[in-house]
N, C-alpha and C positions, 0 to 999 in steps of 0.2 A: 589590472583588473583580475579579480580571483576566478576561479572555475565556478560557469551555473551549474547545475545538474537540477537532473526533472524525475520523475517516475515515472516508468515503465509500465503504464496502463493497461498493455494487452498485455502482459505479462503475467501482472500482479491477478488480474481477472483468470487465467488460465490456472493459476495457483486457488483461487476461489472457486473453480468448477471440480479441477480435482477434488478437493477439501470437500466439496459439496456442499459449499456455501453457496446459496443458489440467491439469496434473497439478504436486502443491503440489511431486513430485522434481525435476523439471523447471525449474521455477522456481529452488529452492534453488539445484540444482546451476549454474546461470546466472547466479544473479545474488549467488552465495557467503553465503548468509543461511540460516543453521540454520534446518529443516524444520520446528523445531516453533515459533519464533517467526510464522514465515511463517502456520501453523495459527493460534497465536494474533489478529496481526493478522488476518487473513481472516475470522475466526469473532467477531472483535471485543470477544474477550477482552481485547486493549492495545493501548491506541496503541504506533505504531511511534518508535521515537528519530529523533535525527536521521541517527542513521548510514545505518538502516535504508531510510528516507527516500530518502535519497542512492542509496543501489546502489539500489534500485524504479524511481525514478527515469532514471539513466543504465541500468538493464537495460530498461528498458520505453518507452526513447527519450521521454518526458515532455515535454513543453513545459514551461515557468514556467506557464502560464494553468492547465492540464492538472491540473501536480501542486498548485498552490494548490487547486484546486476541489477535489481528491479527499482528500488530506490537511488542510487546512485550515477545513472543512467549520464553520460555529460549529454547536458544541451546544446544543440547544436544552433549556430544560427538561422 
């Protein structure tokens, strides 16, 4: 069985008050990612794709260290 890995929710949210993304329209509208995806990752309904990833990523200026921590998170049982 391969490794899950989840996202770092409070994390990624600490990273969005910095940024001072304060509101999920905000975001969307920035970083071009449907509102209600953005809802679901955040509420941690789904993991994000790789796409999703990606633009989070370059809209929230990420480091490699940054988004492995936040997105790459392994799931624990």
């Amino acid at each position: 069985m391969g490794t899950e890995y989840r996202t770092d929710i409070k994390e990624l949210k600490k990273v969005l008050i910095e940024k001072d993304l304060l509101t999920l329209q905000k975001l969307a509208e920035i970083s071009k990612i449907h509102i209600s995806v953005l809802s679901d990752v955040l509420n941690g309904k789904r993991q994000p794709t790789s796409i999703v990833i990606d633009k989070l990523v370059l809209t929230l200026d990420l480091s490699p260290e940054q988004a492995g921590r936040i997105f790459f998170s392994i799931k624990l049982a």
